[in-house]
C-alpha positions in Angstrom: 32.3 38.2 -165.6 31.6 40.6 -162.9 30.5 38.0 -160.5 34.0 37.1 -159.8 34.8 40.2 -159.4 32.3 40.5 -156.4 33.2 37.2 -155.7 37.0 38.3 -154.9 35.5 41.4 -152.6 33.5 38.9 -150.5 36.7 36.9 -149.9 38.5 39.7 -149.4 35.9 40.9 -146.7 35.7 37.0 -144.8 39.7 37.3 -144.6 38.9 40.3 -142.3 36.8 39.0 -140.3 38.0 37.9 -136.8 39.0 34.9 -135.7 40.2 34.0 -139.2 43.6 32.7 -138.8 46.6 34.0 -141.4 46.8 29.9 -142.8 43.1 30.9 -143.6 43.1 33.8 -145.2 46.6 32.2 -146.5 44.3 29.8 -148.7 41.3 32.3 -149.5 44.8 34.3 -151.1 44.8 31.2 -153.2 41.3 31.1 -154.1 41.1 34.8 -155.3 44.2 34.1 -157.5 41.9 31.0 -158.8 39.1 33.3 -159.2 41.5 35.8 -161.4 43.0 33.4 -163.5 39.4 32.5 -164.7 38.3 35.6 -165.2 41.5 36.1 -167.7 40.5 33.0 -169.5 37.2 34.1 -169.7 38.5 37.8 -170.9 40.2 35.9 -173.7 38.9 35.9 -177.4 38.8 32.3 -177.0 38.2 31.0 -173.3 38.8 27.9 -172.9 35.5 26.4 -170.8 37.3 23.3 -169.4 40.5 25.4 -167.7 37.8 28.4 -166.4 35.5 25.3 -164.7 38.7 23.2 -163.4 40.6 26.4 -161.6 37.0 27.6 -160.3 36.4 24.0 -158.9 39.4 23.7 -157.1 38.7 27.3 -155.6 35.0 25.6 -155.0 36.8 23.0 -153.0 39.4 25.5 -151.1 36.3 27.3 -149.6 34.6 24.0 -148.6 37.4 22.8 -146.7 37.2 26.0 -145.0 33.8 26.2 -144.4 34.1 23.8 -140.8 35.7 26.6 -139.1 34.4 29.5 -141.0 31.0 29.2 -141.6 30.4 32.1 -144.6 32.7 30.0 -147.1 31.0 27.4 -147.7 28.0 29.5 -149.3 31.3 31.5 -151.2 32.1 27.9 -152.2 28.3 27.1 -153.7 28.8 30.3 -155.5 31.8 29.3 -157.1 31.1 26.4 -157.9 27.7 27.7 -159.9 30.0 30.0 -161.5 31.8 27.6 -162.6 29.0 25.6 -164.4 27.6 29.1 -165.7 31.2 29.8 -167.6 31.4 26.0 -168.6 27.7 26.3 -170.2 29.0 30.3 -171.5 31.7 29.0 -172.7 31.4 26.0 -175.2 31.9 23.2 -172.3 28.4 22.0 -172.1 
């Protein structure tokens, strides 16, 4: 899924953004290590829908929380999260 790829580059570019403290750009770490571990399941011969939508939502939810004091990951947390649904449906979940 090359959206997660892309997905990963636009976290990578809101970590360097200023103003973002390093317990920010601590948790969007987190998030792009979410983001990979999906797109290994979904790499697999046999994803498995339900892990690839669980680790995406709790990315989904990382980038809300930071979305009050940087505004730019909430919309990254929307597109997780409709990435998530999209590999759930891809995948056999739904």
């Amino acid at each position: 899924m090359d959206e997660l790829q892309k997905l990963k580059n636009e976290i990578e570019k809101l970590k360097s953004q200023p103003g973002v403290s390093p317990a920010e750009a601590r948790r969007m770490d987190v998030v792009q290590a979410d983001i990979q571990d999906a797109a290994e399941e979904a790499a697999k011969d046999k994803p498995v829908a339900e892990r690839i939508k669980t680790t995406l939502d709790g990315a989904k939810e990382t980038m809300e929380k930071l979305g009050g004091s940087i505004g730019a990951a909430v919309n990254l947390g929307t597109m997780i999260g409709n990435l998530a649904l999209m590999a759930f449906k891809l995948f056999g979940g739904g």
